[in-house]
PyMOL CGO cylinders between C-alpha atoms (Angstrom):
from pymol import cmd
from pymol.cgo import CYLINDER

trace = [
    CYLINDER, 34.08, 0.63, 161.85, 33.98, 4.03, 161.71, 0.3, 1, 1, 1, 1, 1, 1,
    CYLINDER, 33.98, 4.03, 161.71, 30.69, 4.79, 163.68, 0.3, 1, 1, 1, 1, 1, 1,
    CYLINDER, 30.69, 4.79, 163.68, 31.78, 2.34, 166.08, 0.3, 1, 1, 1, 1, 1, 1,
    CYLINDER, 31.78, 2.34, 166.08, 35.31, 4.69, 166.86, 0.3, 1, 1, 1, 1, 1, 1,
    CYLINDER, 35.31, 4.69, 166.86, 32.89, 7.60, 166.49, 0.3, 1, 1, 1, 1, 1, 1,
    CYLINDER, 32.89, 7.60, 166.49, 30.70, 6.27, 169.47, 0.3, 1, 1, 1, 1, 1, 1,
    CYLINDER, 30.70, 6.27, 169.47, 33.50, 4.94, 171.51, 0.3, 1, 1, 1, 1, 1, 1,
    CYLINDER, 33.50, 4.94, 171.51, 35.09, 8.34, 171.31, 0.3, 1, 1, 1, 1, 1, 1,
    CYLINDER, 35.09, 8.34, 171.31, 31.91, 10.17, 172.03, 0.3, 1, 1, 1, 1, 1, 1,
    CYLINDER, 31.91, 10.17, 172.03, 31.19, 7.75, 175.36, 0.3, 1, 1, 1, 1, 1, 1,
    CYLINDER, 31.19, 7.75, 175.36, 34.70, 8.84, 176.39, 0.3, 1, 1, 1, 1, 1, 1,
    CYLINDER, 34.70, 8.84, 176.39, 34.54, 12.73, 176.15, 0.3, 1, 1, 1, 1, 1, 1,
    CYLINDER, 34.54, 12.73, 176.15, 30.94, 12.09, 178.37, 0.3, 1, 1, 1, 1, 1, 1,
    CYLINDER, 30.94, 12.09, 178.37, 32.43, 10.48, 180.75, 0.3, 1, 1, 1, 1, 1, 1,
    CYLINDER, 32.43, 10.48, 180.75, 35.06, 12.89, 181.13, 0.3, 1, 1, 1, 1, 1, 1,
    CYLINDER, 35.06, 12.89, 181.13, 32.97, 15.63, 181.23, 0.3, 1, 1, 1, 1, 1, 1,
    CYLINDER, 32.97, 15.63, 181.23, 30.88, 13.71, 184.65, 0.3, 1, 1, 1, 1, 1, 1,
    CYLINDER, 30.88, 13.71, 184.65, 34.46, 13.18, 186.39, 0.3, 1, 1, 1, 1, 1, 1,
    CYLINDER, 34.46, 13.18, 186.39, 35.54, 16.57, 185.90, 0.3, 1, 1, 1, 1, 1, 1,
    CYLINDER, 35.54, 16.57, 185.90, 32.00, 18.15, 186.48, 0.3, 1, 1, 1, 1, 1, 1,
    CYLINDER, 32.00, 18.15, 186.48, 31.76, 15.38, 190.17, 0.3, 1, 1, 1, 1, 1, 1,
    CYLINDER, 31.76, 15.38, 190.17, 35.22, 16.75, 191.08, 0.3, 1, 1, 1, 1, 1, 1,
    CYLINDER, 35.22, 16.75, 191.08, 34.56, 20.21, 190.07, 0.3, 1, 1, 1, 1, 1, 1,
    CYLINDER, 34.56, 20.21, 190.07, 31.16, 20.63, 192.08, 0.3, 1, 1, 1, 1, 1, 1,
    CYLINDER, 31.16, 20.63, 192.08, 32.36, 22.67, 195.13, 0.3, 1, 1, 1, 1, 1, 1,
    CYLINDER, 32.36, 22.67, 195.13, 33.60, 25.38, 192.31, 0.3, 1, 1, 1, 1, 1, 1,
    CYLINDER, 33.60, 25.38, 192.31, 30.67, 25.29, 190.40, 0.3, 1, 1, 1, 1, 1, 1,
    CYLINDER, 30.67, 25.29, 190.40, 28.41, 26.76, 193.01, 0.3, 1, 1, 1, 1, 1, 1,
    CYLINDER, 28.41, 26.76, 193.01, 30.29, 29.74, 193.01, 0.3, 1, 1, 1, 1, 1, 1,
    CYLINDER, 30.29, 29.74, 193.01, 28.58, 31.03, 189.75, 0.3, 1, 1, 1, 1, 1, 1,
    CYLINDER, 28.58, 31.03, 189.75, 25.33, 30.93, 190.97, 0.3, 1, 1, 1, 1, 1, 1,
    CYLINDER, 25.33, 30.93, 190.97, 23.81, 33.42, 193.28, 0.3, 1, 1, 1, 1, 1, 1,
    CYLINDER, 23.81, 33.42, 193.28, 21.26, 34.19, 195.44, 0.3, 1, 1, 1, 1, 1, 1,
    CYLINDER, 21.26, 34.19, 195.44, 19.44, 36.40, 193.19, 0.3, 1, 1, 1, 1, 1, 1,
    CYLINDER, 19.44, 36.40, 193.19, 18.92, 33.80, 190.52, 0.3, 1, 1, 1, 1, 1, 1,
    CYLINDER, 18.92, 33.80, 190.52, 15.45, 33.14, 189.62, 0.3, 1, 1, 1, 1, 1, 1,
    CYLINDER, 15.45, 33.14, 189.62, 14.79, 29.55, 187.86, 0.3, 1, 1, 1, 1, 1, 1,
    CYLINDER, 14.79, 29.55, 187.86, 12.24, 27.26, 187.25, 0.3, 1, 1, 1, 1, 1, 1,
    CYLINDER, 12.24, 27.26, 187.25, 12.91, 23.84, 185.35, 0.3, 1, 1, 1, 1, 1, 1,
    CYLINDER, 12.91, 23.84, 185.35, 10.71, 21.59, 183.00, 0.3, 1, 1, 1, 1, 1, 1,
    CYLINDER, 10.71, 21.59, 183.00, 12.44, 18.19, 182.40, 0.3, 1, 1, 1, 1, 1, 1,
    CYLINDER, 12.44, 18.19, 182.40, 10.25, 15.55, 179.83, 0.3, 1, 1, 1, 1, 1, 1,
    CYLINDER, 10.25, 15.55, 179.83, 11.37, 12.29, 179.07, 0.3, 1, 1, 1, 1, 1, 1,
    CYLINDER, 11.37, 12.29, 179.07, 9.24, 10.33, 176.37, 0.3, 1, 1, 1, 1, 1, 1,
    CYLINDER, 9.24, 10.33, 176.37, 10.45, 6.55, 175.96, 0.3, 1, 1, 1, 1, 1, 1,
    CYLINDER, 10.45, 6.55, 175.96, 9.03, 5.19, 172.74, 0.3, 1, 1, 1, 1, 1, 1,
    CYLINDER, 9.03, 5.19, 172.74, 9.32, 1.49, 172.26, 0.3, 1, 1, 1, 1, 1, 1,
    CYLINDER, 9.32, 1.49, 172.26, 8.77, 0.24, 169.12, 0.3, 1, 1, 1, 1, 1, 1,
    CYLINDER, 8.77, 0.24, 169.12, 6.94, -3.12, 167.36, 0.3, 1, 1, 1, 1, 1, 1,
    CYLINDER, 6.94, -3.12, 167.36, 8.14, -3.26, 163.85, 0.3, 1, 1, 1, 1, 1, 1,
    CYLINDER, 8.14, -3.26, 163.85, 5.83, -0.36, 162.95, 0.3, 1, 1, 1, 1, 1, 1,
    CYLINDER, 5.83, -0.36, 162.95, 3.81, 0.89, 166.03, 0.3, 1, 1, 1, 1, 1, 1,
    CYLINDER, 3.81, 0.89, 166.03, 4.21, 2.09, 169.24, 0.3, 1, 1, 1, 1, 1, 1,
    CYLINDER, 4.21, 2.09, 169.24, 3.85, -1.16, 171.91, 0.3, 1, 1, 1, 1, 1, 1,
    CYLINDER, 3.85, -1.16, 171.91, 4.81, 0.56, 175.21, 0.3, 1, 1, 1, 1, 1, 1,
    CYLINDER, 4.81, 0.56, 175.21, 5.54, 4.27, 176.04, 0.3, 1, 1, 1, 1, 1, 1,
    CYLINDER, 5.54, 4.27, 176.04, 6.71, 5.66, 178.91, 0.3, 1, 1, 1, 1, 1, 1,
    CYLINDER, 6.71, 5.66, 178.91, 6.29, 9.76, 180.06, 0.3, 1, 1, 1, 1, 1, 1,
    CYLINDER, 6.29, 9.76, 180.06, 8.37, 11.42, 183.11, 0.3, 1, 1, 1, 1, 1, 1,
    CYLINDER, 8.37, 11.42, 183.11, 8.15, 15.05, 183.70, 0.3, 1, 1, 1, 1, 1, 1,
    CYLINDER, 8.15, 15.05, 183.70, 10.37, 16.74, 186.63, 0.3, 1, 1, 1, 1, 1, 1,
    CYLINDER, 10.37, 16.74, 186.63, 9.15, 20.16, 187.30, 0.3, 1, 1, 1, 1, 1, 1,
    CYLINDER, 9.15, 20.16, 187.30, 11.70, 22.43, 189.97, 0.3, 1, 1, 1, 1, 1, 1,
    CYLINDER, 11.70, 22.43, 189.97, 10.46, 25.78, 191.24, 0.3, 1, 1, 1, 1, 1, 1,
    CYLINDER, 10.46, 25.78, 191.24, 12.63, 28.22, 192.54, 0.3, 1, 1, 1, 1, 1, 1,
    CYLINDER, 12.63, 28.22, 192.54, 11.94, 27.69, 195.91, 0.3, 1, 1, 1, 1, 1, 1,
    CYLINDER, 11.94, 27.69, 195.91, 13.26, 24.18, 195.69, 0.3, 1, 1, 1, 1, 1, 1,
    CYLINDER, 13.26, 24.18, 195.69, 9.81, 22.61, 195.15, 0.3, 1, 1, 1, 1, 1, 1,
    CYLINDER, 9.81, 22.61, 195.15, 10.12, 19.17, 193.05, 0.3, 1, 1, 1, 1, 1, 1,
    CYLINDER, 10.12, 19.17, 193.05, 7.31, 17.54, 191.14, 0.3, 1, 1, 1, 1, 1, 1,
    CYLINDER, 7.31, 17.54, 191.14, 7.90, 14.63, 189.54, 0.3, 1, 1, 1, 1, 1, 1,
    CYLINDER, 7.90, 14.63, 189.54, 5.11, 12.76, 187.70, 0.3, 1, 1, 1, 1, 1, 1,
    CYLINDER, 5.11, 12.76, 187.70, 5.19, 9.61, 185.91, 0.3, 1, 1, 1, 1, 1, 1,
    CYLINDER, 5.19, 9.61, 185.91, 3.35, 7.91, 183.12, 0.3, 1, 1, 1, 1, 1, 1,
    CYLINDER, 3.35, 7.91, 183.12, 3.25, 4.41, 182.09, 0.3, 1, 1, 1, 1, 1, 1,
    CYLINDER, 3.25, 4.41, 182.09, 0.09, 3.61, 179.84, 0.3, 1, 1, 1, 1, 1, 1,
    CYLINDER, 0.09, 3.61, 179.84, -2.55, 4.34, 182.25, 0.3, 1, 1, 1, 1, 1, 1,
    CYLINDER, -2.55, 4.34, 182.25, -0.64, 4.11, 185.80, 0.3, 1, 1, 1, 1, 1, 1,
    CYLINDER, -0.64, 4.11, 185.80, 0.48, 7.16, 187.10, 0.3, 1, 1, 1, 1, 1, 1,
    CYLINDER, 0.48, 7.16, 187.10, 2.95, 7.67, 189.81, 0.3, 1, 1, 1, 1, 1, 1,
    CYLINDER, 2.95, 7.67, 189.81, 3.14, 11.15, 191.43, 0.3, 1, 1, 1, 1, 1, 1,
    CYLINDER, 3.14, 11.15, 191.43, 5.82, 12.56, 194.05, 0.3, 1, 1, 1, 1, 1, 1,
    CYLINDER, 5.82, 12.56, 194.05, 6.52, 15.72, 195.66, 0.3, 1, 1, 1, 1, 1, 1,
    CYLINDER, 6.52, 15.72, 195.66, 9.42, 17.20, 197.61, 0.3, 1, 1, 1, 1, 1, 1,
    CYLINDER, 9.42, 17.20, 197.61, 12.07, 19.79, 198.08, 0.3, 1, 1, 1, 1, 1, 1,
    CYLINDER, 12.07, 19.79, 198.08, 15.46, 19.87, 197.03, 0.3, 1, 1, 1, 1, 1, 1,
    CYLINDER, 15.46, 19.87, 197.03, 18.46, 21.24, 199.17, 0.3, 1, 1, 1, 1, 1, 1,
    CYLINDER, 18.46, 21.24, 199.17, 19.19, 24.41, 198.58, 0.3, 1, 1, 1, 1, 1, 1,
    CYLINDER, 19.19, 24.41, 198.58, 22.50, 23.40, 197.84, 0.3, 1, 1, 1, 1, 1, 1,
    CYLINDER, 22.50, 23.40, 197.84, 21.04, 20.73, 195.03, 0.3, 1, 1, 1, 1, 1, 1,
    CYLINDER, 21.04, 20.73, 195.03, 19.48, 23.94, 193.46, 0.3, 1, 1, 1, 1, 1, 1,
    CYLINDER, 19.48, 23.94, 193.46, 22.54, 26.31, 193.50, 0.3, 1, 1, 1, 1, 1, 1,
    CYLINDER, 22.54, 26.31, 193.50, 24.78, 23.53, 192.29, 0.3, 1, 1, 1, 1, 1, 1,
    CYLINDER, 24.78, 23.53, 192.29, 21.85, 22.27, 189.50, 0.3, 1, 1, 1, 1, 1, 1,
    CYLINDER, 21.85, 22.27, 189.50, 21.76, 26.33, 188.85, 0.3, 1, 1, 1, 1, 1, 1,
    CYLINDER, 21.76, 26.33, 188.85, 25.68, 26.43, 188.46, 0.3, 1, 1, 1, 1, 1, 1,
    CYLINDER, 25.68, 26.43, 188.46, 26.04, 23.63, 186.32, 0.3, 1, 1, 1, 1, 1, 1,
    CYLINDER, 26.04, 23.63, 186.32, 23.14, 24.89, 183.23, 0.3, 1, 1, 1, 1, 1, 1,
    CYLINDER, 23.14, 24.89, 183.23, 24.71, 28.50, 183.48, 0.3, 1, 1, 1, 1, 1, 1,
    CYLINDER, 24.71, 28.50, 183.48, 28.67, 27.12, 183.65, 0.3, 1, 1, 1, 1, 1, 1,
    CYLINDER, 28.67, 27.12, 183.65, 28.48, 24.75, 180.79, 0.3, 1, 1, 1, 1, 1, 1,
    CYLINDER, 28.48, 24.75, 180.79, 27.56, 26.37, 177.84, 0.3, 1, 1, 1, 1, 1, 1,
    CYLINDER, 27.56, 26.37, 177.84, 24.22, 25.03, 177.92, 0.3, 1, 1, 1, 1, 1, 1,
    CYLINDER, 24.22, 25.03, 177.92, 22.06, 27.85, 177.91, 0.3, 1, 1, 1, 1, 1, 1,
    CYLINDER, 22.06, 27.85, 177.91, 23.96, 29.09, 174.78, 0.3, 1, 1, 1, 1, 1, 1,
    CYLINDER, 23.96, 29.09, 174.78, 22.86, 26.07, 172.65, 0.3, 1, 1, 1, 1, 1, 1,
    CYLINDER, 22.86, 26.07, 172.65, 20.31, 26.04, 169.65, 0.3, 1, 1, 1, 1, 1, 1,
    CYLINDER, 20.31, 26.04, 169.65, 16.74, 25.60, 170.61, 0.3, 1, 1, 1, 1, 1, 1,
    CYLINDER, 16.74, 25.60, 170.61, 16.53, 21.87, 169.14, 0.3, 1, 1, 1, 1, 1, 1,
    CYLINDER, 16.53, 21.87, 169.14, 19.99, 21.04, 169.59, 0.3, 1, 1, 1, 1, 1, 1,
    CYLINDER, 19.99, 21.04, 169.59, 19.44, 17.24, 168.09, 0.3, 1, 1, 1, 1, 1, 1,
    CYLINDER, 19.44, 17.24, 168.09, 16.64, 16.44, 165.90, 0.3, 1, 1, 1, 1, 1, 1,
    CYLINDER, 16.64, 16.44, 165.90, 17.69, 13.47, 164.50, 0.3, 1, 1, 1, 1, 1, 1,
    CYLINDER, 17.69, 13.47, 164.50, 15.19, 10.83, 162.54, 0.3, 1, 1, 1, 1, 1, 1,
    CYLINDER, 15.19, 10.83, 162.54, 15.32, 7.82, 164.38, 0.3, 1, 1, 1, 1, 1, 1,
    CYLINDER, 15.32, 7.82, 164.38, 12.67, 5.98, 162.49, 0.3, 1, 1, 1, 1, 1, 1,
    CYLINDER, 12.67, 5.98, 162.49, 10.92, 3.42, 164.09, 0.3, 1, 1, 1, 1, 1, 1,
    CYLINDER, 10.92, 3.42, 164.09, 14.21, 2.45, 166.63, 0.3, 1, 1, 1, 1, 1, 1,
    CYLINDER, 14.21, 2.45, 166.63, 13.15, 3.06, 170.39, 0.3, 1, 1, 1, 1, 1, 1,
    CYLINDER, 13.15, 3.06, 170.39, 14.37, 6.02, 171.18, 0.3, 1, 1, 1, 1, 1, 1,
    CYLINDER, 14.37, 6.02, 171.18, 13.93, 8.53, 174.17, 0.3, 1, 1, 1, 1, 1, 1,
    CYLINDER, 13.93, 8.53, 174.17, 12.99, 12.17, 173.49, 0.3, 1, 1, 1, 1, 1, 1,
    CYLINDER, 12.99, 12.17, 173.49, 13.93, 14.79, 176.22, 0.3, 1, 1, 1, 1, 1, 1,
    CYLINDER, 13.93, 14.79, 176.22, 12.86, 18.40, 176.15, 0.3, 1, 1, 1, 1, 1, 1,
    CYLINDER, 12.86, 18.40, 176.15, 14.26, 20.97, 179.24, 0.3, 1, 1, 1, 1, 1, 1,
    CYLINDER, 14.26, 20.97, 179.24, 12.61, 23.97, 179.37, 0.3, 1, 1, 1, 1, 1, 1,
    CYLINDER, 12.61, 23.97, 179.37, 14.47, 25.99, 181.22, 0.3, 1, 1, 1, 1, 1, 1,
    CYLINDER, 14.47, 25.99, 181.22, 13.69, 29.87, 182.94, 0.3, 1, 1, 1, 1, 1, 1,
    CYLINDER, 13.69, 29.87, 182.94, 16.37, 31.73, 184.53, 0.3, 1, 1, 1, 1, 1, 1,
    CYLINDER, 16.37, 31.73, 184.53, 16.09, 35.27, 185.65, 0.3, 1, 1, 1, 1, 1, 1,
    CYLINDER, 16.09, 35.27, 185.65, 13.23, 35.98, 183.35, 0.3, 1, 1, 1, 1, 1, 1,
    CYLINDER, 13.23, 35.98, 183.35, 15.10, 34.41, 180.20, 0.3, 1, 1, 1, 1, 1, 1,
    CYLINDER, 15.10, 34.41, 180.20, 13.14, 31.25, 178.45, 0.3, 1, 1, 1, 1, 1, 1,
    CYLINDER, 13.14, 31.25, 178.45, 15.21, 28.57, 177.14, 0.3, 1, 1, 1, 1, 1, 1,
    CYLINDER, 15.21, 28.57, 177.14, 14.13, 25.57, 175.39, 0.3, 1, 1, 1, 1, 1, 1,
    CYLINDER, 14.13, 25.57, 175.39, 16.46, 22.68, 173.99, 0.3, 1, 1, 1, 1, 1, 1,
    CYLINDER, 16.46, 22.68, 173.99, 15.03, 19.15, 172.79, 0.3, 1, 1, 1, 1, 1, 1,
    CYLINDER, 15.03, 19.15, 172.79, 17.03, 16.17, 171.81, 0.3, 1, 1, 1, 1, 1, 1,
    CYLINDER, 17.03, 16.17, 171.81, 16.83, 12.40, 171.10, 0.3, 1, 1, 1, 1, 1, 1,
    CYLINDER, 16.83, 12.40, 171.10, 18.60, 9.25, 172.74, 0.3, 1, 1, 1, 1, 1, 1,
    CYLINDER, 18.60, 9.25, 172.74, 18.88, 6.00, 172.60, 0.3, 1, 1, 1, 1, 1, 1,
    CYLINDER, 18.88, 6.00, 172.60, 22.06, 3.34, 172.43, 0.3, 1, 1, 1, 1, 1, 1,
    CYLINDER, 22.06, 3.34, 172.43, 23.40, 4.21, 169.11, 0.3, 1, 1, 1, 1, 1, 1,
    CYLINDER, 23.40, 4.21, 169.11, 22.80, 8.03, 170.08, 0.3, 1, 1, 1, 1, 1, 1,
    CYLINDER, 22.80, 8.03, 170.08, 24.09, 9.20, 173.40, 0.3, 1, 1, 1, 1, 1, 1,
    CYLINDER, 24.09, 9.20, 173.40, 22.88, 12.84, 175.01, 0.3, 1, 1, 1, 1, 1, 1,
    CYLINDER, 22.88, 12.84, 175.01, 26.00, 15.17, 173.92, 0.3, 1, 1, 1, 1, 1, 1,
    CYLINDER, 26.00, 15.17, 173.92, 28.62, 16.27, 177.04, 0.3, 1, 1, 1, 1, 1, 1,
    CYLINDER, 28.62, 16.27, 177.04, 27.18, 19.72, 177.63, 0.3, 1, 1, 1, 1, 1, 1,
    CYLINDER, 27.18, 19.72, 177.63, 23.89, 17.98, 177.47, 0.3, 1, 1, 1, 1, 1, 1,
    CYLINDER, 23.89, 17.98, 177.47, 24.56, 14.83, 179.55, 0.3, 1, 1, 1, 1, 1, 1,
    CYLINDER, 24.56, 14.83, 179.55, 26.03, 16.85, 182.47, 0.3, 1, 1, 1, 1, 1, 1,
    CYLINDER, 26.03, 16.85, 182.47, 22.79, 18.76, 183.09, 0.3, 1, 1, 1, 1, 1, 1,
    CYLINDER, 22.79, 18.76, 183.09, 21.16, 15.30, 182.45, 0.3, 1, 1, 1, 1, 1, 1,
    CYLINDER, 21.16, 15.30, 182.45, 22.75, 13.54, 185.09, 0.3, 1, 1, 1, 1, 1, 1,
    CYLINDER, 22.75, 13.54, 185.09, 21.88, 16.04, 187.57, 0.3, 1, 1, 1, 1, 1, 1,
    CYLINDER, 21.88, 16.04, 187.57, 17.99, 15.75, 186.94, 0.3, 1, 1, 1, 1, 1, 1,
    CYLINDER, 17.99, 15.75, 186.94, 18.30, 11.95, 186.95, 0.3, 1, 1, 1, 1, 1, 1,
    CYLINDER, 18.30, 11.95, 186.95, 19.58, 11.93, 190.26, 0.3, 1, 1, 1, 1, 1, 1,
    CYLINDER, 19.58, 11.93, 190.26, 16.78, 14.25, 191.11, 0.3, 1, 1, 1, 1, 1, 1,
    CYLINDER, 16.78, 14.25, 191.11, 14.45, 12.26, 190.27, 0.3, 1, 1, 1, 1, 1, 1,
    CYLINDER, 14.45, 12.26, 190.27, 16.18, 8.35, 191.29, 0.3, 1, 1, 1, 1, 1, 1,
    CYLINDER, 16.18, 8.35, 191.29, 16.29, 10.53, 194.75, 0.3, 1, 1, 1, 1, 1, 1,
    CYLINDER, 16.29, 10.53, 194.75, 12.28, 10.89, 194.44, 0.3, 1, 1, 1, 1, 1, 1,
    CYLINDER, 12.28, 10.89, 194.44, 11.45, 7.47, 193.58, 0.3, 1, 1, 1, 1, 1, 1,
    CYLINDER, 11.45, 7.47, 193.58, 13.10, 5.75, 195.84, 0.3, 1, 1, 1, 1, 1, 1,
]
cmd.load_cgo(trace, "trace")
Protein backbone atom coordinates (compact mmCIF):
# COMPACT_ATOMS: atom_id res chain seq x y z
CA UNK A 1 0.00 0.00 0.00
CA UNK A 2 2.67 2.00 0.72
CA UNK A 3 4.69 1.84 -2.62
CA UNK A 4 1.55 2.25 -4.32
CA UNK A 5 0.98 6.05 -2.35
CA UNK A 6 4.73 6.37 -2.93
CA UNK A 7 4.24 6.07 -6.82
CA UNK A 8 1.02 7.89 -7.01
CA UNK A 9 2.68 10.74 -5.22
CA UNK A 10 5.77 10.61 -7.31
CA UNK A 11 3.49 10.60 -10.81
CA UNK A 12 1.93 13.74 -9.30
CA UNK A 13 5.02 15.95 -8.44
CA UNK A 14 6.10 14.90 -12.44
CA UNK A 15 3.36 16.04 -13.72
CA UNK A 16 3.50 19.16 -11.97
CA UNK A 17 6.79 19.83 -12.75
CA UNK A 18 5.68 19.46 -17.03
CA UNK A 19 2.66 22.02 -16.36
CA UNK A 20 4.71 24.44 -14.66
CA UNK A 21 7.87 23.87 -16.92
CA UNK A 22 4.93 24.11 -20.47
CA UNK A 23 3.64 27.33 -18.85
CA UNK A 24 6.92 28.57 -17.76
CA UNK A 25 8.74 28.16 -21.27
CA UNK A 26 8.74 31.82 -22.52
CA UNK A 27 10.80 32.58 -19.05
CA UNK A 28 12.99 29.87 -19.33
CA UNK A 29 14.76 31.08 -22.42
CA UNK A 30 15.88 33.94 -20.71
CA UNK A 31 18.75 31.98 -18.93
CA UNK A 32 20.30 30.88 -21.84
CA UNK A 33 22.47 32.94 -24.04
CA UNK A 34 24.01 33.30 -27.09
CA UNK A 35 27.36 32.43 -25.99
CA UNK A 36 26.43 29.01 -24.74
CA UNK A 37 28.25 26.23 -26.24
CA UNK A 38 26.42 22.63 -25.99
CA UNK A 39 26.39 19.49 -27.48
CA UNK A 40 23.91 16.62 -26.28
CA UNK A 41 24.17 12.71 -26.22
CA UNK A 42 20.73 11.16 -25.40
CA UNK A 43 20.74 6.87 -25.23
CA UNK A 44 17.82 4.99 -24.62
CA UNK A 45 18.34 1.09 -24.18
CA UNK A 46 14.87 -0.86 -23.89
CA UNK A 47 15.56 -4.30 -22.50
CA UNK A 48 12.73 -6.74 -22.69
CA UNK A 49 12.96 -9.60 -20.83
CA UNK A 50 11.99 -13.68 -21.22
CA UNK A 51 12.11 -15.12 -17.80
CA UNK A 52 15.92 -15.05 -17.90
CA UNK A 53 17.24 -13.59 -21.25
CA UNK A 54 17.06 -10.80 -23.27
CA UNK A 55 14.11 -11.51 -26.21
CA UNK A 56 13.95 -8.04 -27.85
CA UNK A 57 16.08 -4.86 -27.33
CA UNK A 58 15.66 -1.73 -28.59
CA UNK A 59 18.69 1.27 -28.92
CA UNK A 60 17.88 5.15 -29.72
CA UNK A 61 20.59 7.64 -29.59
CA UNK A 62 19.75 11.56 -30.21
CA UNK A 63 22.88 13.42 -30.78
CA UNK A 64 22.34 17.72 -30.88
CA UNK A 65 25.28 19.88 -31.94
CA UNK A 66 25.47 23.31 -31.17
CA UNK A 67 24.57 24.53 -34.31
CA UNK A 68 21.19 22.90 -34.05
CA UNK A 69 22.23 19.78 -36.00
CA UNK A 70 20.01 16.59 -34.87
CA UNK A 71 20.98 12.99 -35.38
CA UNK A 72 18.86 10.57 -34.36
CA UNK A 73 19.62 6.86 -34.97
CA UNK A 74 17.67 3.91 -34.16
CA UNK A 75 18.24 0.28 -33.43
CA UNK A 76 15.95 -2.55 -33.37
CA UNK A 77 17.83 -6.02 -33.67
CA UNK A 78 19.33 -5.59 -36.97
CA UNK A 79 17.06 -2.71 -38.64
CA UNK A 80 18.33 0.54 -38.37
CA UNK A 81 16.51 3.73 -38.91
CA UNK A 82 18.59 6.93 -39.37
CA UNK A 83 17.34 10.73 -39.52
CA UNK A 84 18.87 14.00 -39.73
CA UNK A 85 17.73 17.58 -39.22
CA UNK A 86 17.96 20.88 -37.49
CA UNK A 87 16.27 22.14 -34.63
CA UNK A 88 14.93 25.82 -34.24
CA UNK A 89 17.04 27.85 -32.71
CA UNK A 90 14.48 28.57 -30.37
CA UNK A 91 14.10 24.52 -29.58
CA UNK A 92 17.88 24.80 -28.65
CA UNK A 93 17.81 27.94 -26.38
CA UNK A 94 14.70 26.70 -24.66
CA UNK A 95 16.25 22.77 -24.49
CA UNK A 96 19.55 24.89 -23.23
CA UNK A 97 17.37 26.82 -20.58
CA UNK A 98 15.62 24.04 -19.25
CA UNK A 99 19.13 21.53 -18.32
CA UNK A 100 20.84 24.77 -16.86
CA UNK A 101 17.38 26.11 -14.91
CA UNK A 102 16.48 22.90 -13.27
CA UNK A 103 19.04 21.74 -11.21
CA UNK A 104 20.01 19.17 -13.53
CA UNK A 105 23.43 19.78 -14.24
CA UNK A 106 24.07 19.79 -10.43
CA UNK A 107 23.03 16.10 -10.03
CA UNK A 108 25.33 13.01 -9.23
CA UNK A 109 26.89 11.38 -12.19
CA UNK A 110 24.60 8.10 -11.92
CA UNK A 111 21.77 9.68 -10.37
CA UNK A 112 19.64 6.15 -10.28
CA UNK A 113 21.30 2.91 -10.41
CA UNK A 114 18.81 0.81 -9.28
CA UNK A 115 18.84 -3.29 -9.78
CA UNK A 116 16.00 -4.06 -11.73
CA UNK A 117 16.72 -7.70 -12.21
CA UNK A 118 15.41 -9.32 -15.00
CA UNK A 119 12.02 -6.73 -15.20
CA UNK A 120 12.11 -4.78 -18.64
CA UNK A 121 13.41 -1.82 -17.94
CA UNK A 122 14.76 1.22 -20.03
CA UNK A 123 18.25 2.60 -19.34
CA UNK A 124 18.92 6.30 -20.38
CA UNK A 125 22.31 7.95 -20.25
CA UNK A 126 22.58 12.07 -21.30
CA UNK A 127 25.79 13.15 -21.79
CA UNK A 128 25.71 16.45 -21.71
CA UNK A 129 28.64 19.45 -22.74
CA UNK A 130 28.01 22.94 -22.02
CA UNK A 131 30.55 25.65 -22.35
CA UNK A 132 33.41 23.26 -22.12
CA UNK A 133 31.95 21.48 -18.87
CA UNK A 134 31.21 17.47 -19.31
CA UNK A 135 28.30 16.14 -17.59
CA UNK A 136 27.15 12.69 -17.47
CA UNK A 137 23.95 11.32 -15.57
CA UNK A 138 22.47 7.67 -16.19
CA UNK A 139 19.29 6.32 -14.83
CA UNK A 140 16.75 3.44 -15.14
CA UNK A 141 12.88 3.34 -15.99
CA UNK A 142 10.30 1.38 -16.36
CA UNK A 143 6.43 1.31 -14.86
CA UNK A 144 7.17 0.68 -11.30
CA UNK A 145 10.15 3.30 -11.65
CA UNK A 146 9.37 6.61 -13.23
CA UNK A 147 12.41 9.17 -14.49
CA UNK A 148 12.59 11.67 -11.31
CA UNK A 149 11.00 15.52 -11.96
CA UNK A 150 14.31 17.26 -12.59
CA UNK A 151 15.02 14.32 -14.78
CA UNK A 152 11.68 13.89 -16.62
CA UNK A 153 11.54 17.59 -17.61
CA UNK A 154 14.76 17.42 -19.65
CA UNK A 155 13.30 14.02 -20.81
CA UNK A 156 10.32 15.26 -22.26
CA UNK A 157 12.06 17.78 -24.22
CA UNK A 158 14.34 15.17 -26.10
CA UNK A 159 11.29 12.96 -26.68
CA UNK A 160 9.63 15.51 -28.49
CA UNK A 161 12.82 15.95 -30.37
CA UNK A 162 12.95 12.99 -31.49
CA UNK A 163 8.69 12.05 -32.03
CA UNK A 164 9.34 15.43 -34.23
CA UNK A 165 12.10 13.35 -36.31
CA UNK A 166 10.25 10.27 -36.82
CA UNK A 167 7.36 11.37 -37.92
Amino acid sequence: MHKLLLLIIIIVITCVASVILQFSSKSLLISSNSSDYITIEYIKHELIYDQSSVISSQSEILTIDNDSSVHYKNVIENNILDKESKLHQGELQKLISIIKDTGFLSMARDYLQSNIGHANFTKHILNISLNSKQYKISWNTNDEIPSPPIIHAVELELNDIINQLIK
